[in-house]
Structure formats: structure tokens, C-alpha cells
PDBQT receptor file of N, H, CA, C and O in Angstrom, charges set to zero:
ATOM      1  N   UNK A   1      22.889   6.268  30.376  1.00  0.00    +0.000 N 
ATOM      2  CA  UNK A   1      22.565   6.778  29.075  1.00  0.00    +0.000 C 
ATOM      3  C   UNK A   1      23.789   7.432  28.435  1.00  0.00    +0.000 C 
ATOM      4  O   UNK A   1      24.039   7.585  27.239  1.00  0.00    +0.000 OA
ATOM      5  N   UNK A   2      24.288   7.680  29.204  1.00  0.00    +0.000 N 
ATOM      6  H   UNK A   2      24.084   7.556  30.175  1.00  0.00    +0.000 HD
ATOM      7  CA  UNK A   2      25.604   8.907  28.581  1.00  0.00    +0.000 C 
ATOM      8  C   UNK A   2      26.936   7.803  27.865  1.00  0.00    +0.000 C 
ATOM      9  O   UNK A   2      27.608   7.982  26.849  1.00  0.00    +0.000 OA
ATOM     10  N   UNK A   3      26.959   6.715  28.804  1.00  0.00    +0.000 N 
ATOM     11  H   UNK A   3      26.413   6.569  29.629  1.00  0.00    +0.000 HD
ATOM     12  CA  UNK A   3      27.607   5.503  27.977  1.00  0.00    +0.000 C 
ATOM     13  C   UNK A   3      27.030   4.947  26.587  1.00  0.00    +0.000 C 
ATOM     14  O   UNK A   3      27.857   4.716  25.705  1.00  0.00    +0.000 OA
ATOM     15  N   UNK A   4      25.613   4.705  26.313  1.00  0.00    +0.000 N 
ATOM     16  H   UNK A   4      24.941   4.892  27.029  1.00  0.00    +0.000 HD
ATOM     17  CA  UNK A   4      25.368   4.347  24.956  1.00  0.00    +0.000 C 
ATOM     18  C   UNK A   4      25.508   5.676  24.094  1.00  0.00    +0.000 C 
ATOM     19  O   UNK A   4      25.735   5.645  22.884  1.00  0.00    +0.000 OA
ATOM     20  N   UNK A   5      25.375   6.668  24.715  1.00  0.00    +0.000 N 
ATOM     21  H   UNK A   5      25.190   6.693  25.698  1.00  0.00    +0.000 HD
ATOM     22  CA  UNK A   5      25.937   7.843  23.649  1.00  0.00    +0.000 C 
ATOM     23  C   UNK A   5      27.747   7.983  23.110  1.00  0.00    +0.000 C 
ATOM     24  O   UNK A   5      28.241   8.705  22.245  1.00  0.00    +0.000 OA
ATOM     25  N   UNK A   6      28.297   7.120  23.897  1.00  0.00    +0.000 N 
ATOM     26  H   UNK A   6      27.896   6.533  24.601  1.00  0.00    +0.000 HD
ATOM     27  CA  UNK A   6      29.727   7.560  24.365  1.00  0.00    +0.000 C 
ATOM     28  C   UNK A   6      29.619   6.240  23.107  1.00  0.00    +0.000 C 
ATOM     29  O   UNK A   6      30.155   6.557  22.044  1.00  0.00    +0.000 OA
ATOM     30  N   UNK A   7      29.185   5.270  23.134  1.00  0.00    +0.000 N 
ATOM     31  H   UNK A   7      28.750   5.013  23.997  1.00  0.00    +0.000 HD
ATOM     32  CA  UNK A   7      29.051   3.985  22.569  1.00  0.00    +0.000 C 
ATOM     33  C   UNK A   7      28.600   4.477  21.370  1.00  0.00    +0.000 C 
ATOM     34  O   UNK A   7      29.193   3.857  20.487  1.00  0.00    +0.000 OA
ATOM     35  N   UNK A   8      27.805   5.329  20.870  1.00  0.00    +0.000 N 
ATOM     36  H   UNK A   8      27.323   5.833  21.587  1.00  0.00    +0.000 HD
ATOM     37  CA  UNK A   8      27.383   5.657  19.464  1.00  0.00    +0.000 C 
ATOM     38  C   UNK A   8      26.046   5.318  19.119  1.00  0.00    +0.000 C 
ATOM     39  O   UNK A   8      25.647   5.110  17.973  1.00  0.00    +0.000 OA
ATOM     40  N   UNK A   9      25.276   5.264  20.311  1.00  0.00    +0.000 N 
ATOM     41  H   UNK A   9      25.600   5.433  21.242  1.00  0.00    +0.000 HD
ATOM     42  CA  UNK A   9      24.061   4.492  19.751  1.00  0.00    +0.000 C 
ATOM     43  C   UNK A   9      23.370   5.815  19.221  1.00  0.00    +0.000 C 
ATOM     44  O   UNK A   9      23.618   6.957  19.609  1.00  0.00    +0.000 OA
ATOM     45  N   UNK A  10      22.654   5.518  18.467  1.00  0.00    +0.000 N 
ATOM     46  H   UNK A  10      22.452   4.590  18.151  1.00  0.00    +0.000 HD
ATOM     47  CA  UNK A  10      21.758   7.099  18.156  1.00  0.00    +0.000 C 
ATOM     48  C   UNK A  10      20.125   6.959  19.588  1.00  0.00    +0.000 C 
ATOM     49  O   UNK A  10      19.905   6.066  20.406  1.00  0.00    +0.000 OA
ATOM     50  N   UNK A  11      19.516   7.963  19.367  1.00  0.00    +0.000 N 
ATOM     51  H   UNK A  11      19.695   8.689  18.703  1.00  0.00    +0.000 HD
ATOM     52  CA  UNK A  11      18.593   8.047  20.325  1.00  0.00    +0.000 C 
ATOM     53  C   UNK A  11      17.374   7.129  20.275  1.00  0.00    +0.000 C 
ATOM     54  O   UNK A  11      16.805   6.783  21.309  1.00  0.00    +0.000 OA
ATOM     55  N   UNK A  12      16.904   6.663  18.827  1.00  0.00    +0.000 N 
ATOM     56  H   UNK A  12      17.367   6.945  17.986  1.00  0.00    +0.000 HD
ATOM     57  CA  UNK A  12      16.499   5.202  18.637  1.00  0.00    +0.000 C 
ATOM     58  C   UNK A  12      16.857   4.301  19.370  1.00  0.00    +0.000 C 
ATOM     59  O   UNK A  12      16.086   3.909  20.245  1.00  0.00    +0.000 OA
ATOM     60  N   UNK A  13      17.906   3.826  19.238  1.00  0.00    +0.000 N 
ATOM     61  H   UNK A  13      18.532   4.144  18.526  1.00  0.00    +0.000 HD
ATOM     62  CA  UNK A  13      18.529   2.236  19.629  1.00  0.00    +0.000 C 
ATOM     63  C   UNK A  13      18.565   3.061  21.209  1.00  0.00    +0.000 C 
ATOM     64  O   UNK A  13      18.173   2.288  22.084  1.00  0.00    +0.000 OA
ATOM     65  N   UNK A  14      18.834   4.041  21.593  1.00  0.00    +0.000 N 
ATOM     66  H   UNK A  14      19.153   4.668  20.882  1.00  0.00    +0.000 HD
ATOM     67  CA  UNK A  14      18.860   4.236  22.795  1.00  0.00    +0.000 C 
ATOM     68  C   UNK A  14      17.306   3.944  23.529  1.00  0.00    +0.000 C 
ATOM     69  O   UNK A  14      17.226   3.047  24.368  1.00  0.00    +0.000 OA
ATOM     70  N   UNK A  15      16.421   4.536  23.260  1.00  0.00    +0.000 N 
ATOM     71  H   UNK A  15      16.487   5.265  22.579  1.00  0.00    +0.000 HD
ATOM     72  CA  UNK A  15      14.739   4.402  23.333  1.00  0.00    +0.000 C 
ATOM     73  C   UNK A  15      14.772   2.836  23.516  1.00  0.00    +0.000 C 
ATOM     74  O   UNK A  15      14.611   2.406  24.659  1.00  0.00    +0.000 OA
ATOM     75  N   UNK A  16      15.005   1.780  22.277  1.00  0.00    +0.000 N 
ATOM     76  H   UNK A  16      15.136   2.129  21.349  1.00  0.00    +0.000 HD
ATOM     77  CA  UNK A  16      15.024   0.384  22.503  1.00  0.00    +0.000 C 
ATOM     78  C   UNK A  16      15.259   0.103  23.347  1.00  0.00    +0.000 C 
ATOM     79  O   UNK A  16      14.478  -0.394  24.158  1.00  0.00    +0.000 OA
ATOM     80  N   UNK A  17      16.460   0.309  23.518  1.00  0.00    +0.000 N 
ATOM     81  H   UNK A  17      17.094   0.713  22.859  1.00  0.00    +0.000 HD
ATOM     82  CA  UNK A  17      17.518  -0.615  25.119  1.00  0.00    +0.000 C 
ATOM     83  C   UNK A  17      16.802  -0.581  25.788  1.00  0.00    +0.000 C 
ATOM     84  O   UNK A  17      16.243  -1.563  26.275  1.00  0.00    +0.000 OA
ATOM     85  N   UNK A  18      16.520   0.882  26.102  1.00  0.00    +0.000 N 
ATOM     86  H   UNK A  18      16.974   1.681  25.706  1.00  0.00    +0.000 HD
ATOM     87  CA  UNK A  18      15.996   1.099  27.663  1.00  0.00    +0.000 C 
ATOM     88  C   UNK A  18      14.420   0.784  27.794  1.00  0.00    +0.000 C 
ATOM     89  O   UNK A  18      13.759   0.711  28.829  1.00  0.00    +0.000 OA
ATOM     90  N   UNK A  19      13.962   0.601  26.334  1.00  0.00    +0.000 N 
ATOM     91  H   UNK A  19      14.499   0.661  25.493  1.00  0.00    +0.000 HD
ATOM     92  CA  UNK A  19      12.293   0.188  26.707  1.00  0.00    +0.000 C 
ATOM     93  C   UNK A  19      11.430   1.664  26.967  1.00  0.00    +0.000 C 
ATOM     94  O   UNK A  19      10.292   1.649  27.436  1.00  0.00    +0.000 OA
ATOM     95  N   UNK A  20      11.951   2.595  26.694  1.00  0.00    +0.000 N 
ATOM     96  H   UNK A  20      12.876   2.608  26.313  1.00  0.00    +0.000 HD
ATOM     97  CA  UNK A  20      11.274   4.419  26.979  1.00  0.00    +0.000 C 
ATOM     98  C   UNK A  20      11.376   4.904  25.699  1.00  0.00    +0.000 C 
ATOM     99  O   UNK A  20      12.006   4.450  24.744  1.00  0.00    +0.000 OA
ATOM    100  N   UNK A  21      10.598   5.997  25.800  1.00  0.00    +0.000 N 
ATOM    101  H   UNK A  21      10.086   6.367  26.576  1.00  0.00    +0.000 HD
ATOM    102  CA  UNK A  21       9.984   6.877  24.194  1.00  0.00    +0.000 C 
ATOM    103  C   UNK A  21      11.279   7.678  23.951  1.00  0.00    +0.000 C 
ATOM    104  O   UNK A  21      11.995   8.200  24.805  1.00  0.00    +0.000 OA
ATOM    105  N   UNK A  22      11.478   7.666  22.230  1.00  0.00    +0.000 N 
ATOM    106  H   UNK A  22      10.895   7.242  21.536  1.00  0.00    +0.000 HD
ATOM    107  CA  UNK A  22      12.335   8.306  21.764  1.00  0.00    +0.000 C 
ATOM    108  C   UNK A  22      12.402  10.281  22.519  1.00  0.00    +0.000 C 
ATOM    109  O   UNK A  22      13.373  11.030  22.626  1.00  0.00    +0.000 OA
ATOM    110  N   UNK A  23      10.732  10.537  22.937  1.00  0.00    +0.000 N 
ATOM    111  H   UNK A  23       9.943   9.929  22.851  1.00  0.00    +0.000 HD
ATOM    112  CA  UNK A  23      10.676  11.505  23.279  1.00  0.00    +0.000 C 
ATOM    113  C   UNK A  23      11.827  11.904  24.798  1.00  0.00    +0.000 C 
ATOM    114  O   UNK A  23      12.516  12.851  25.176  1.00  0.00    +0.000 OA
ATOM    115  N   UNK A  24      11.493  10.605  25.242  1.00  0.00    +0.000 N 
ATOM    116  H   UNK A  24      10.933   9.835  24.935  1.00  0.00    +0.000 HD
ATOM    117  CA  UNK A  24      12.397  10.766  27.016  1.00  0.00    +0.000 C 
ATOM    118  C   UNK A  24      13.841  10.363  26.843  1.00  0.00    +0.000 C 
ATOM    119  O   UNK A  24      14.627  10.704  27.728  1.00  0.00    +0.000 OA
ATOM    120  N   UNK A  25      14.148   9.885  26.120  1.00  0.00    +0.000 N 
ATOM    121  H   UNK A  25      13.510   9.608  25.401  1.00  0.00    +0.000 HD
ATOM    122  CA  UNK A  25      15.619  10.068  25.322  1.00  0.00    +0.000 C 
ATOM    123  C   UNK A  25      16.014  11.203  25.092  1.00  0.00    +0.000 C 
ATOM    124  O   UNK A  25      17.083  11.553  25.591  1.00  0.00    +0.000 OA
ATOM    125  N   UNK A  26      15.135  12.259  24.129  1.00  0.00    +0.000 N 
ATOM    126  H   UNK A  26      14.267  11.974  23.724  1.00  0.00    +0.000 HD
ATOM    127  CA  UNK A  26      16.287  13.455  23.747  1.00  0.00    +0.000 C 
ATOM    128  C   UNK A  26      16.031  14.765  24.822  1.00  0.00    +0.000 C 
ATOM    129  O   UNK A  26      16.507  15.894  24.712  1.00  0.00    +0.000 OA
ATOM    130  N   UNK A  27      14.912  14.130  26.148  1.00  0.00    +0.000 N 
ATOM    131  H   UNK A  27      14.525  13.213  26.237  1.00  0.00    +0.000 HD
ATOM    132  CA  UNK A  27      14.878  15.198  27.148  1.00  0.00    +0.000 C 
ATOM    133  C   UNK A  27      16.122  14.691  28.077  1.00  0.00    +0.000 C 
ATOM    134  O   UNK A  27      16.595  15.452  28.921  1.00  0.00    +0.000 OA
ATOM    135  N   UNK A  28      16.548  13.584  27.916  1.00  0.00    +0.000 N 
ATOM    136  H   UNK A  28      16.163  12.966  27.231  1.00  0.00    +0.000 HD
ATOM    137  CA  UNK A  28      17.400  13.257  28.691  1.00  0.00    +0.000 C 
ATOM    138  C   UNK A  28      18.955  13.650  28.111  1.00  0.00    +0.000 C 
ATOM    139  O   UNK A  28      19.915  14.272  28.566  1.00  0.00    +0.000 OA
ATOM    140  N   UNK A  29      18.745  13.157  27.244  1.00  0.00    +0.000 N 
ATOM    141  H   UNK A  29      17.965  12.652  26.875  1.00  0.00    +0.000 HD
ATOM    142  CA  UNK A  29      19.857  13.802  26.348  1.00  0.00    +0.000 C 
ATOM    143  C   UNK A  29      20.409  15.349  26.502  1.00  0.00    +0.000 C 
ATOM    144  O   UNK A  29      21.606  15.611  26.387  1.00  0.00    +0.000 OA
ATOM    145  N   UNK A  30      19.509  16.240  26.746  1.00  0.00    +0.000 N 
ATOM    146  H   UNK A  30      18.536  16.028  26.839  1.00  0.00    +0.000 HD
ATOM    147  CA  UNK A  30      19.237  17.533  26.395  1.00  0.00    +0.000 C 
ATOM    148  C   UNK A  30      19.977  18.436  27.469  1.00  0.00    +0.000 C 
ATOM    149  O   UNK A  30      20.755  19.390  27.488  1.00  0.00    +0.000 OA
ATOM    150  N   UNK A  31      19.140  17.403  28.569  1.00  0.00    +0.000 N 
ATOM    151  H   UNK A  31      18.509  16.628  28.554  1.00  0.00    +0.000 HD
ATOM    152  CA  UNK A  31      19.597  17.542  30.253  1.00  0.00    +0.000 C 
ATOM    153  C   UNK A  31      21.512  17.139  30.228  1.00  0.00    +0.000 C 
ATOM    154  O   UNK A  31      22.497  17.805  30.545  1.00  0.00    +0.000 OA
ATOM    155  N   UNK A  32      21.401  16.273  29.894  1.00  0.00    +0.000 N 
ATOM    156  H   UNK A  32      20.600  15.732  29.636  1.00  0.00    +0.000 HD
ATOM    157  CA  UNK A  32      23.050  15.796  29.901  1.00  0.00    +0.000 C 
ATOM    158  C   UNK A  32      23.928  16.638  29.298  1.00  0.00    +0.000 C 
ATOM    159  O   UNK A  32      25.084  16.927  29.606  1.00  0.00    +0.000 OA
ATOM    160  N   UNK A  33      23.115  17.061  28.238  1.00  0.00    +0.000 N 
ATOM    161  H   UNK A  33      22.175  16.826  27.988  1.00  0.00    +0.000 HD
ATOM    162  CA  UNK A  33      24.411  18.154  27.636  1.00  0.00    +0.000 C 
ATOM    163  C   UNK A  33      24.351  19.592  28.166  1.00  0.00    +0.000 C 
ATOM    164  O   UNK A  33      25.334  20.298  27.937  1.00  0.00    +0.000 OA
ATOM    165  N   UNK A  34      23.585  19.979  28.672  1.00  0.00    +0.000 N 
ATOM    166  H   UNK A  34      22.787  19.406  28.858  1.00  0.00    +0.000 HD
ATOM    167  CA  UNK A  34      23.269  21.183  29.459  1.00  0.00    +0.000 C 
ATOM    168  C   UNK A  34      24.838  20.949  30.526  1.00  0.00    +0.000 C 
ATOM    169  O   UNK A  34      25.953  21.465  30.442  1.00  0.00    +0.000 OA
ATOM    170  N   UNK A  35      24.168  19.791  31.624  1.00  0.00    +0.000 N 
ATOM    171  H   UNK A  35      23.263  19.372  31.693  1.00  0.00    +0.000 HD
ATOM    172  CA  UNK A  35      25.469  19.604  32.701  1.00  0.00    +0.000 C 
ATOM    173  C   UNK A  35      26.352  19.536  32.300  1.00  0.00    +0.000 C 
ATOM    174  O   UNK A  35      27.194  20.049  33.037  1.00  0.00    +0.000 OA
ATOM    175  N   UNK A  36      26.916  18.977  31.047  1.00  0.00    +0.000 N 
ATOM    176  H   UNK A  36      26.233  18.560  30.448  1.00  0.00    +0.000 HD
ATOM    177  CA  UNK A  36      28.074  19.171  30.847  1.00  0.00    +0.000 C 
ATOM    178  C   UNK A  36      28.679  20.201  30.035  1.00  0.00    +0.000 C 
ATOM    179  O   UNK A  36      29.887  20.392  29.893  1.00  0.00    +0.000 OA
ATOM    180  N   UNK A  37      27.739  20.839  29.522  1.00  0.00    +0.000 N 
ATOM    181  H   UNK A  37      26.757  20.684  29.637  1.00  0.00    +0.000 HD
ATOM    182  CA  UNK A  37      27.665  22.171  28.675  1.00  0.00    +0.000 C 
ATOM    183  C   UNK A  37      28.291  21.895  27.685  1.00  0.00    +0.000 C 
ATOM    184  O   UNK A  37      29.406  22.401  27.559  1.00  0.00    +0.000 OA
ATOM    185  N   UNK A  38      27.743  20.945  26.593  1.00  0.00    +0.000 N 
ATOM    186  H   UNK A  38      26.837  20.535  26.695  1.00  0.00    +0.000 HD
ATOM    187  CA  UNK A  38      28.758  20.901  25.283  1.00  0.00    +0.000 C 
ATOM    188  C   UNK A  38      27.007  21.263  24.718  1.00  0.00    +0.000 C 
ATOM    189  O   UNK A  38      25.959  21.551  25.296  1.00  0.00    +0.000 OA
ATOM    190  N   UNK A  39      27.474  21.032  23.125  1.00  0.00    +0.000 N 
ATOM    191  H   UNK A  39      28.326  20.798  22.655  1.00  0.00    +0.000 HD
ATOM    192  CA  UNK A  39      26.681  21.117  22.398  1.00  0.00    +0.000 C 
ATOM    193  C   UNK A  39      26.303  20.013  21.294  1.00  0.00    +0.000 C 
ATOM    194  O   UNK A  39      25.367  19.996  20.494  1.00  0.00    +0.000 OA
ATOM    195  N   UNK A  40      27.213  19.209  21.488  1.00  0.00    +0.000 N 
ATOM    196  H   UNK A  40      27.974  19.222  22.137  1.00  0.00    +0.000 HD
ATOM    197  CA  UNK A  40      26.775  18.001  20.478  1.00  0.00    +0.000 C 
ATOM    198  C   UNK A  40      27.655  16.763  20.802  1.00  0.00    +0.000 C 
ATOM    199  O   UNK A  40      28.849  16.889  21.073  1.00  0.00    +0.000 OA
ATOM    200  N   UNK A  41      27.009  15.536  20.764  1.00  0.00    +0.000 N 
ATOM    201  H   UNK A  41      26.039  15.434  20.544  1.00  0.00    +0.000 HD
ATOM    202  CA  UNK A  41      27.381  13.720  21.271  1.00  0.00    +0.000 C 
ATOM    203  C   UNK A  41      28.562  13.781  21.369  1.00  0.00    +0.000 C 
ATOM    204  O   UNK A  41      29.087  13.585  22.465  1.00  0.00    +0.000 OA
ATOM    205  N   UNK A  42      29.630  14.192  19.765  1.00  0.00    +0.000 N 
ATOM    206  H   UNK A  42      29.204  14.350  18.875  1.00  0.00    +0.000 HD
ATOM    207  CA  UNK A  42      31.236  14.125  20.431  1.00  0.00    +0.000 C 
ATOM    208  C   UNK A  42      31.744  14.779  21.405  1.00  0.00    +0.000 C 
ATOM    209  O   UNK A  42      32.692  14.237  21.974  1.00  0.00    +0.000 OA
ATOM    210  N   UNK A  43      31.458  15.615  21.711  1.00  0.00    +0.000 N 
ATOM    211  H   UNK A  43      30.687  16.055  21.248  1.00  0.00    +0.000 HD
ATOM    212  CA  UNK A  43      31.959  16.277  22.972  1.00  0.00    +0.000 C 
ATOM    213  C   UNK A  43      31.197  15.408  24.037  1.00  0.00    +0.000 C 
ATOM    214  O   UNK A  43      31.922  15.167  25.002  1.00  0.00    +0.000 OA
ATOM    215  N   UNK A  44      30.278  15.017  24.106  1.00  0.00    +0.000 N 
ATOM    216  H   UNK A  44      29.689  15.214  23.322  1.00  0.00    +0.000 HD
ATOM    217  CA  UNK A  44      29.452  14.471  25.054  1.00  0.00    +0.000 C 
ATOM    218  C   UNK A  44      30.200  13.186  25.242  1.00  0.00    +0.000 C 
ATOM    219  O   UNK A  44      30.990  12.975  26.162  1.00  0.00    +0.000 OA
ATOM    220  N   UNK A  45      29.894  12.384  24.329  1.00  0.00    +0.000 N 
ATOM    221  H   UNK A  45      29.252  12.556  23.582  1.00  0.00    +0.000 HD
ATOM    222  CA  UNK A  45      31.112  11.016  24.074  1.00  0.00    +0.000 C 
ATOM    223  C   UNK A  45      32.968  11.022  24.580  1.00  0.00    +0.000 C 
ATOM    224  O   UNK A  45      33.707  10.080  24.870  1.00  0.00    +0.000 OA
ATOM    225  N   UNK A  46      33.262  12.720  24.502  1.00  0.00    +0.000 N 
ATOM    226  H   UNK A  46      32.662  13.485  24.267  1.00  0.00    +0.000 HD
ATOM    227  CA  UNK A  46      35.114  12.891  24.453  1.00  0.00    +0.000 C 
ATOM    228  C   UNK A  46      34.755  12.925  26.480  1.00  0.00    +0.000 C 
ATOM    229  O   UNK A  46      35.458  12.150  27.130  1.00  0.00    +0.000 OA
ATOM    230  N   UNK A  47      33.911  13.635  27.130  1.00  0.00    +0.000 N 
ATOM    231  H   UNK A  47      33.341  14.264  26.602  1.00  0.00    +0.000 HD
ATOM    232  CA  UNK A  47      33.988  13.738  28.495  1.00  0.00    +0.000 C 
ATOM    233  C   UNK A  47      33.289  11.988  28.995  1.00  0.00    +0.000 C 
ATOM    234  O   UNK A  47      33.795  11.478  29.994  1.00  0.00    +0.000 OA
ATOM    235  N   UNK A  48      32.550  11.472  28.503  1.00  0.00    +0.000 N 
ATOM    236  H   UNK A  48      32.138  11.886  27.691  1.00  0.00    +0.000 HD
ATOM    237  CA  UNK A  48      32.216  10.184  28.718  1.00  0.00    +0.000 C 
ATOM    238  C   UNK A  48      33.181   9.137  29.295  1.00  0.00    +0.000 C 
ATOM    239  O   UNK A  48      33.134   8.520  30.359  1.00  0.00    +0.000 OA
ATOM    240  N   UNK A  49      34.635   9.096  27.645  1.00  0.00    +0.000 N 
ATOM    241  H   UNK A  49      34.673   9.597  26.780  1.00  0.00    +0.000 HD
ATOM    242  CA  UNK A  49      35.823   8.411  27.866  1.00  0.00    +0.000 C 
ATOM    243  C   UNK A  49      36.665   8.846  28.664  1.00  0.00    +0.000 C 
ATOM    244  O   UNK A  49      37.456   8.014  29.107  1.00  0.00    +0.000 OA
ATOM    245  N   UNK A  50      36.784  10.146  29.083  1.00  0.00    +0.000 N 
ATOM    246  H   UNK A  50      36.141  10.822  28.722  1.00  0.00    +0.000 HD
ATOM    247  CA  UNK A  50      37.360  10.577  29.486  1.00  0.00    +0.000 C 
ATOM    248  C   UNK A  50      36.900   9.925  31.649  1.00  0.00    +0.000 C 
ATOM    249  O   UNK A  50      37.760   9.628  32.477  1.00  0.00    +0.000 OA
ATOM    250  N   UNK A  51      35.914   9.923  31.798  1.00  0.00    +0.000 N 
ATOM    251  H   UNK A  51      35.215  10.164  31.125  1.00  0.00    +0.000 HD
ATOM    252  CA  UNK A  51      35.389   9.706  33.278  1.00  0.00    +0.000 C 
ATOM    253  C   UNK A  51      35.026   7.971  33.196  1.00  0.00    +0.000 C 
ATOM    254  O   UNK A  51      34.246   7.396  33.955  1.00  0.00    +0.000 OA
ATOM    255  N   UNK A  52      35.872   7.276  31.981  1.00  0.00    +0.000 N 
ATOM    256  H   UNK A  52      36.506   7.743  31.364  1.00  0.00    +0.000 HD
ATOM    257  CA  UNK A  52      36.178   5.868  31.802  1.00  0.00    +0.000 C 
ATOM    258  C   UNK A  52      34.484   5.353  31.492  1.00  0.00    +0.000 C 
ATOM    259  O   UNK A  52      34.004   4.507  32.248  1.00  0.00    +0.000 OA
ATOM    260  N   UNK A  53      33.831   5.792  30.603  1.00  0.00    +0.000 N 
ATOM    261  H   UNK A  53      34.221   6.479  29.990  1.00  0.00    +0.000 HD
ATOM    262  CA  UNK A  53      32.723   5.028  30.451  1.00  0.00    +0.000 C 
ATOM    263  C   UNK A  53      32.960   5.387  28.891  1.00  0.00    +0.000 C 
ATOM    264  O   UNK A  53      33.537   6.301  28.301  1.00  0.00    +0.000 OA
ATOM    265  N   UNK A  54      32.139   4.075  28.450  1.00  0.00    +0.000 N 
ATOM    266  H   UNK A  54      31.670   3.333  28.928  1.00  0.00    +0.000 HD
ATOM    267  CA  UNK A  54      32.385   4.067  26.756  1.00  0.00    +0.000 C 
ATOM    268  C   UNK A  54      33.591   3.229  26.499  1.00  0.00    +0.000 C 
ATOM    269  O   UNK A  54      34.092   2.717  27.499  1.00  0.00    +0.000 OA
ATOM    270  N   UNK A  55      34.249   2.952  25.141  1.00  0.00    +0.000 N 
ATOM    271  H   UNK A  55      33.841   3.369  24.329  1.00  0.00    +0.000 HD
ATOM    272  CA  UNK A  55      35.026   1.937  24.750  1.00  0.00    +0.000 C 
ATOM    273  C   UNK A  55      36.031   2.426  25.052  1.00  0.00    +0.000 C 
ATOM    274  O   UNK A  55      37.090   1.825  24.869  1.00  0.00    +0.000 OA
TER     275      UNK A  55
């Protein structure tokens, strides 16, 4: 998940891909940014590329 964020998908197209509710997307989401302790996708996306996932 942290790659289609790193990728830009919004939490929609994320829900699609994976076939799960927009709801279990932004708990997952929520969770991810906690561990990595940012506060919003670019930062989430800058540690993504950074651990080589994403473009």
C-alpha cells in the first residue's frame, strides 16, 4: 500500500486495486503514517523512495 501512495494513487484508486473499502484504506493509511510518524502522503511518498519503492 505504501507504494501506490508513493505512486500517487489517492485512497479511491487505492480501495479499487486492492478490491477493499475506501474505509480500510484510510485505517491503513493512518497506521502507516503513525509508523513512520509523518503527517501527510509527501512525506509518506519522500520515505517510500527513499527504502526504493515508488518511481
Amino acid at each position: 500500500m505504501l507504494e501506490l501512495i508513493a505512486d500517487g494513487h489517492s485512497n479511491d484508486a487505492i480501495a479499487h486495486d486492492l478490491e477493499v473499502s475506501v474505509k480500510t484504506v484510510r485505517n491503513y493509511v493512518s497506521r502507516i503514517f503513525a509508523k513512520l510518524r509523518v503527517a501527510e502522503r509527501g512525506q509518506a511518498a519522500f520515505y517510500a523512495r527513499k527504502a526504493g519503492l515508488g518511481p
